[in-house]
C-alpha positions in Angstrom: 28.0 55.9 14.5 24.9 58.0 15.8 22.8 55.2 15.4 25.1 52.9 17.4 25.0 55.7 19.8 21.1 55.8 20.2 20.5 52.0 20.8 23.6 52.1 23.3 21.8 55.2 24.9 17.9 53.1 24.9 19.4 50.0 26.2 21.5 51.9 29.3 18.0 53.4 29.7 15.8 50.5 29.8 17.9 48.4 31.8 18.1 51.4 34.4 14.7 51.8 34.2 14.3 48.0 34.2 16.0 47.7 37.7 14.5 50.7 39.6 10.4 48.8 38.7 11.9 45.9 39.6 13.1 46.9 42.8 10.6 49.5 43.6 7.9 46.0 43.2 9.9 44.3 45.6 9.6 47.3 48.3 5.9 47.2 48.2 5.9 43.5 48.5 7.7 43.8 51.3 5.5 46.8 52.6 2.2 44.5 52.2 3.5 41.7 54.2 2.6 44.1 57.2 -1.8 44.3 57.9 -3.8 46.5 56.4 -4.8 49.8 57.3 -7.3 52.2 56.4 -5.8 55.9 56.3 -7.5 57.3 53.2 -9.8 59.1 55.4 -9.9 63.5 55.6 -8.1 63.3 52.2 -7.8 66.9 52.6 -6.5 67.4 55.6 -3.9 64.5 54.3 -3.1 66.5 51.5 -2.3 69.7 53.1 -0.6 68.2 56.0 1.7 66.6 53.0 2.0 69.6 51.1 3.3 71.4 54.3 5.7 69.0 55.6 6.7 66.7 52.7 6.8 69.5 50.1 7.3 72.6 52.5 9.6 71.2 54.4 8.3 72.7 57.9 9.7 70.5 60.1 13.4 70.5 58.8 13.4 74.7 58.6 12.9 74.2 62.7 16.5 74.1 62.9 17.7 76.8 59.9 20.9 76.1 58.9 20.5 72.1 58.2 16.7 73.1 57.3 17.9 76.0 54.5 20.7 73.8 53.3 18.6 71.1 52.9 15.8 72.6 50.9 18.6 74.1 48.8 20.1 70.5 48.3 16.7 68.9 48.2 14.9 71.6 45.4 18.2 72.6 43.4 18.9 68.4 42.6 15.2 67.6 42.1 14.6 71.0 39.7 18.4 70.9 38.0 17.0 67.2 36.9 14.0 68.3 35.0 16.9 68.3 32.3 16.9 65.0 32.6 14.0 64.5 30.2 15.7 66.8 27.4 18.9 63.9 27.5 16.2 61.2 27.1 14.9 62.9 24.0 18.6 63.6 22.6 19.8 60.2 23.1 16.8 58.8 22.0 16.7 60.6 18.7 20.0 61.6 18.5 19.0 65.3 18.7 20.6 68.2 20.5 19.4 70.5 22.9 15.8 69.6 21.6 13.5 72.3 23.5 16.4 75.0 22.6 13.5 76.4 20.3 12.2 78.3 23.2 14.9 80.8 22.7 15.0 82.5 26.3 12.6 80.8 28.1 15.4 77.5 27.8 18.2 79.9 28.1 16.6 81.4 31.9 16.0 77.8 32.5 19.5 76.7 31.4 21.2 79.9 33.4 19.0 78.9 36.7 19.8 75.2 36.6 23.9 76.1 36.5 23.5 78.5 39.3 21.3 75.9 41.5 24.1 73.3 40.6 26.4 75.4 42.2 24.0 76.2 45.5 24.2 71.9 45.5 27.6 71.6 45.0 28.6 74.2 48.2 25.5 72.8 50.0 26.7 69.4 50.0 30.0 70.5 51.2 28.6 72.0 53.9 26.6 68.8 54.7 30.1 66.5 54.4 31.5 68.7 56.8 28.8 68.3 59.5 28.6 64.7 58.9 32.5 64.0 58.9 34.2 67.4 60.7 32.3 68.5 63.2 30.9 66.9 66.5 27.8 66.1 66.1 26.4 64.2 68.7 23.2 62.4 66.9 25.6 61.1 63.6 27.9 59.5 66.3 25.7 57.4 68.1 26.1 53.3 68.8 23.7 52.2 65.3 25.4 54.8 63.0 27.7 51.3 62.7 30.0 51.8 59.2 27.4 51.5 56.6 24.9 54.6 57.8 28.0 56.8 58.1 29.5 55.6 54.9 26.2 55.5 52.8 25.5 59.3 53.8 28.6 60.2 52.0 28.6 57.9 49.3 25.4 60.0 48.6 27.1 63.0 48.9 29.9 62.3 46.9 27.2 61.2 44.1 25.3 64.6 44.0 29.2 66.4 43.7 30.0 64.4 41.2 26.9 64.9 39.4 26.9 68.6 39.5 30.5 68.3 38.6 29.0 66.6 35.3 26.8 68.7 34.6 28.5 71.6 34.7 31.5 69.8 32.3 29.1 69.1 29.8 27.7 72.9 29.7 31.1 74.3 29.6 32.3 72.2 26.3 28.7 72.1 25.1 28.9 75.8 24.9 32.6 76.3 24.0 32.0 73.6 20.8 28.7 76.3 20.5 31.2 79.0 20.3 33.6 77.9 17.8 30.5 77.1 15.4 30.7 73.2 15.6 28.3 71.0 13.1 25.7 69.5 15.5 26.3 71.9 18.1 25.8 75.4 17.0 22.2 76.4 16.2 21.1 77.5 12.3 20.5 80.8 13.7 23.9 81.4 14.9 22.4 81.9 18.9 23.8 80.0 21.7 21.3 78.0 22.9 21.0 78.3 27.0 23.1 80.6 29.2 25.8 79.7 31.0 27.2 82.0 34.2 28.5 79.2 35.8 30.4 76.6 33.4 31.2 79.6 31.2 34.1 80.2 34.3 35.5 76.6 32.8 36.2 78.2 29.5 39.8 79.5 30.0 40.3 75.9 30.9 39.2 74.6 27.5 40.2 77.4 25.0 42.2 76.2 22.7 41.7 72.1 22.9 40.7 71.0 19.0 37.0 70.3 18.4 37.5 66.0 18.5 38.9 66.4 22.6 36.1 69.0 23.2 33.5 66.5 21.9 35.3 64.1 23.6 34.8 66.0 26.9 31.0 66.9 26.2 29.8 63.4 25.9 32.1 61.6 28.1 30.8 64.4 30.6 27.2 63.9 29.0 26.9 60.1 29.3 28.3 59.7 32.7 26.1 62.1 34.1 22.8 60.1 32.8 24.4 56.9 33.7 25.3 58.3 37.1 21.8 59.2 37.7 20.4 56.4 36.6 22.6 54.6 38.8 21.6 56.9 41.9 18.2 56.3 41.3 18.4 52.4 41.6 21.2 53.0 44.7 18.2 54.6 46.2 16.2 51.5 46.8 19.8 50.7 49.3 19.6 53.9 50.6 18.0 56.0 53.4 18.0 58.7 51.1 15.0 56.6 49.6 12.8 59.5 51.2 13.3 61.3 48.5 10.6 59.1 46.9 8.8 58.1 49.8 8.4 61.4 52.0 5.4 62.3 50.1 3.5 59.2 50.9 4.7 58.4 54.0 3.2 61.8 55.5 0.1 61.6 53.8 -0.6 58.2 55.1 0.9 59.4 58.6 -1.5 60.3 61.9 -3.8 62.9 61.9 -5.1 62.3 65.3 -3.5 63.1 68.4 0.0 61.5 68.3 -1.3 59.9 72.2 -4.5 58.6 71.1 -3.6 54.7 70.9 -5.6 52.5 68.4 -7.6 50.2 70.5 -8.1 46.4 70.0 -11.1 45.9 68.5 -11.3 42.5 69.9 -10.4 44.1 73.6 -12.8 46.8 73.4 -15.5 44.4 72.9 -14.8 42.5 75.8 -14.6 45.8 78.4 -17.8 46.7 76.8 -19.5 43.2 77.6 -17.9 43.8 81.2 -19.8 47.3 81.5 -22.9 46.5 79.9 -24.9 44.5 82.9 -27.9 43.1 80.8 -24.8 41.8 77.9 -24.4 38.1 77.5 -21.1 37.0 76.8 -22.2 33.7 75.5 -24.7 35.3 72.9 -23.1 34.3 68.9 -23.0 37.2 67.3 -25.9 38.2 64.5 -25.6 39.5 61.0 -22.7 40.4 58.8 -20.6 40.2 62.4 -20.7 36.5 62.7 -18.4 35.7 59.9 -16.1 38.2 60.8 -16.1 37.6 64.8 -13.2 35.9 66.4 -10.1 35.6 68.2 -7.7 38.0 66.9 -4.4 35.9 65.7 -2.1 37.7 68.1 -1.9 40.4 70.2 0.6 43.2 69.7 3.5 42.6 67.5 7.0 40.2 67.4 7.8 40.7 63.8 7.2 42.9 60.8 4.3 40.4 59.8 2.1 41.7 62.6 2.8 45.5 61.7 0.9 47.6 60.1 2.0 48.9 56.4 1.8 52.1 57.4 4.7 51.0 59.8 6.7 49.6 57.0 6.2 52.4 54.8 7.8 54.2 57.9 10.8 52.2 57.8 11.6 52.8 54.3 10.9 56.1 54.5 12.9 56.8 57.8 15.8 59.6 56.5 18.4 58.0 59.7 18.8 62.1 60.7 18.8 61.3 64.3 15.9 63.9 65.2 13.7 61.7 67.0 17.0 60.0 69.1 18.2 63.5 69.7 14.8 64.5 71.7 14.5 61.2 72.9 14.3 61.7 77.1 15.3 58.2 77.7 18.1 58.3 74.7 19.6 61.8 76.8 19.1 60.0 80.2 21.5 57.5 79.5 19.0 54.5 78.1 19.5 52.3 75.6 16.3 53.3 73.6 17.2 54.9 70.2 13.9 56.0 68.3 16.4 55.9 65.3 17.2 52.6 65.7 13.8 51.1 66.0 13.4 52.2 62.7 16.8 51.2 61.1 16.0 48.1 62.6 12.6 47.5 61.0 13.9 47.8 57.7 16.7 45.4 57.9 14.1 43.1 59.3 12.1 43.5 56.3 14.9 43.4 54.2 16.3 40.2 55.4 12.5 38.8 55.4 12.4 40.2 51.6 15.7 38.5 50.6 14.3 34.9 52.1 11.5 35.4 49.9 13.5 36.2 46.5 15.4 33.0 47.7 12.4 30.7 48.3 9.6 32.2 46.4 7.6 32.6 49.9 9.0 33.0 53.2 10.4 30.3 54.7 10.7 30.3 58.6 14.2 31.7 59.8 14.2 31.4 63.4 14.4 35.3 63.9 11.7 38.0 64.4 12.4 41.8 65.0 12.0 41.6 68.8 14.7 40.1 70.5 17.0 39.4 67.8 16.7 43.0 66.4 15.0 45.4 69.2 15.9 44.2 72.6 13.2 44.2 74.8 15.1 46.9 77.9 14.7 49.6 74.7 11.3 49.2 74.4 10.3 49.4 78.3 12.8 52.5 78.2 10.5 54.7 76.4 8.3 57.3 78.4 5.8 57.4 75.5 6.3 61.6 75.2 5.4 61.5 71.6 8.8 63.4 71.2 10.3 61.0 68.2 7.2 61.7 66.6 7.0 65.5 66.7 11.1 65.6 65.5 10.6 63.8 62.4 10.5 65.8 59.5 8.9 63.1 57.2 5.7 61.8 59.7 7.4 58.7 60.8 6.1 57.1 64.1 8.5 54.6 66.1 6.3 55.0 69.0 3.5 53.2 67.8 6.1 50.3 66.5 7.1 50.0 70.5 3.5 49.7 71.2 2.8 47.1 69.6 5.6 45.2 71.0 4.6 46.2 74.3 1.6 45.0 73.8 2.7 41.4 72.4 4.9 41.4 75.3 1.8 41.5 77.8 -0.6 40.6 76.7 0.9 37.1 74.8 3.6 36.3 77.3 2.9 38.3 80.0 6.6 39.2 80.4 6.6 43.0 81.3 8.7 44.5 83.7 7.8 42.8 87.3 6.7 46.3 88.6 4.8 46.7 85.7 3.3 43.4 86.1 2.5 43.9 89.8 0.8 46.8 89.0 -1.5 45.1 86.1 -2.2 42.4 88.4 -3.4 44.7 91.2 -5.9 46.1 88.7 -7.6 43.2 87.4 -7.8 41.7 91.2 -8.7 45.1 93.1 -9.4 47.6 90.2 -6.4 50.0 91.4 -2.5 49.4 90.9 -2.5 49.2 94.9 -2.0 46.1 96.5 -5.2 46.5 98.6 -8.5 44.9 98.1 -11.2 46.7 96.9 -13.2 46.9 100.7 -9.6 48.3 102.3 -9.2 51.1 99.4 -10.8 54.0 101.1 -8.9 53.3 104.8 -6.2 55.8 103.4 -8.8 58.7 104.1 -8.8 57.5 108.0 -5.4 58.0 108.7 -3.8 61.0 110.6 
């Protein structure tokens, strides 16, 4: 029976397992469909910057009650599951409580994981509340649509459930400890871990005859492993998938000014051949540059093709808090911009773009890109380009530089900015000023009264 147990237990595993590197490959597919980008420079400044914001959590302690709760949340799940590894062992080898040999080293660890499964348990309540109770403006808003709202409590509901679990198993696991059950109770006659907080189930289970307690233990003890197995494949569905990707995705973020624009490499050449008198513009290019000189394909971008995967990795990554929207000037003015849903956007993009490939083997043309039939083009020309979304995220995501880009497709492909925009770029390539004076008339101004 053990033994059925154990190759039950390694194929649950596997095939968990199995799934998450299966779908985890697909996300970086999809992430290097974008163009390649160098960020691996000032590695150290990369790595403090992650340490403080990804690991630290700086940004999210800004506002202290959501930033406390969270860390609480965030730390207590991610430490309470370092347990994890000792169920692996067990159902592997069909041991029990296999690093109990540390005596009270394991039963502090044991004592500190219950009482952190508590802090989860009341932290996600508090969370539920503000997400389903209370008014709050930024989980209300036009893209929370029914699957953001409903997949921030399906996640919620997981991590109850899962503390729920865990507690269960402690409390039988140390009542069956108690009464001196075979395969439970240590050689030595200690209990192995501590228990302050499922030890309050015991009343509950006093008295129930050792088969129902067993019962209880590993009914508790396989749903929990299965359920987190479970939540860490739902993840890949998720937006909680920043819990993996919050790391990377501020390390590989902007160190430079948040305003400093990349340039166009092909652009900057030519304003340099316009400057430079004694430059001929007809000259082929010399050395190494020749094979590499050319037309760029297009300018600025239509579709998640002509991002950059740093941009993708953005999408992914993007937690759906409403941070960026909530400091958004043109979002509080009334506009249709939603830094939010620039990035809840990209992803779906991506994902329907990664589903066409699974289908086809490559992508096959749909008819769709991610401006227009995703991002309308008034959102774009809506944002002031304050660098705002950018500050508020607390995971380095940047939808400004997304919008760029499309701005930049928009005029410099099609042409088909705003027509006071347009005006005004028109002005300054005929008369070098945004005026709609020629260049001998632009001094009259100072002759007026």
């Amino acid at each position: 029976m053990q033994i059925l147990a154990q190759i039950a237990f390694i194929l649950v595993f596997a095939i968990g397992i199995g799934i998450f590197v299966r779908n985890v490959r697909r996300m970086i597919r999809n992430i290097k469909l974008g163009r390649k980008i160098d960020r691996t420079d000032n590695s150290g400044i990369r790595w403090k910057k992650m340490a403080k914001i990804a690991l630290g959590q700086y940004k999210m302690v800004r506002r202290p009650v959501s930033g406390i709760v969270h860390i609480i949340v965030y730390l207590g799940f991610i430490i309470i599951n370092i347990e994890v590894l000792e169920i692996v062992i067990d159902g592997i080898f069909g041991t029990h409580r296999i690093f109990s040999f540390a005596g009270s080293a394991y039963s502090f660890l044991i004592g500190a994981f219950e009482i952190l499964a508590l802090l989860v348990f009341l932290g996600v309540i508090i969370f539920w509340i503000r997400r389903n109770i209370l008014i709050i403006k930024r989980f209300r808003a036009r893209e929370m649509t029914s699957w953001p709202k409903n997949d921030a409590n399906y996640i919620l509901y997981f991590e109850m459930v899962l503390m729920f679990l865990f507690l269960v198993m402690n409390a039988a696991d140390y009542q069956l400890q108690l009464n001196v059950v075979e395969g439970y109770a240590l050689e030595s006659g200690q209990i192995a871990g501590a228990f302050p907080v499922s030890s309050l189930f015991l009343p509950l289970l006093d008295g129930l005859s050792t088969a129902t307690l067993i019962a209880i233990e590993r009914t508790a003890w396989w749903l929990h492993i299965v359920g987190i197995l479970f939540f860490l494949n739902y993840l890949y569905y998720s937006k909680h998938l920043h819990i993996l990707l919050a790391f990377p995705n501020v390390y590989f973020s902007k160190i430079r000014p948040k305003t400093e624009f990349d340039n166009i490499e092909a652009v900057t050449k030519e304003v340099q051949l316009m400057m430079d008198p004694n430059a001929d513009p007809f000259a082929a290019p010399a050395g190494p540059e020749a094979e590499e000189e050319g037309e760029p394909e297009k300018f600025g971008a239509s579709d998640i093709f002509d991002l950059n995967q740093v941009q993708l990795l953005n999408a992914y990554t993007c937690t759906e808090c409403g941070r960026c929207t909530d400091q958004c000037p043109a979002n509080n003015t009334g506009k249709l911009l939603s830094p939010r849903k620039i990035m809840m956007d990209t992803r779906d993009r991506m994902e329907e773009v990664g589903e066409n490939i699974n289908k086809n083997g490559s992508f096959e043309p749909d008819g769709k890109q991610l401006l227009d039939d995703y991002i309308l083009r008034e959102e774009i020309w809506a944002c002031t380009t304050c660098t705002m979304c950018v500050e508020a995220c607390p995971v380095g995501i940047d939808p400004l530089s997304i919008i760029m880009e499309m701005r930049r497709y928009l005029m410099m492909e099609q042409s088909a900015g705003p027509a006071d925009l347009n005006t005004a770029m028109g002005n300054i390539e005929n008369n070098g000023a945004p005026w709609p004076y020629n260049q001998m008339d632009r001094l009259n101004w100072v002759n007026q009264n």
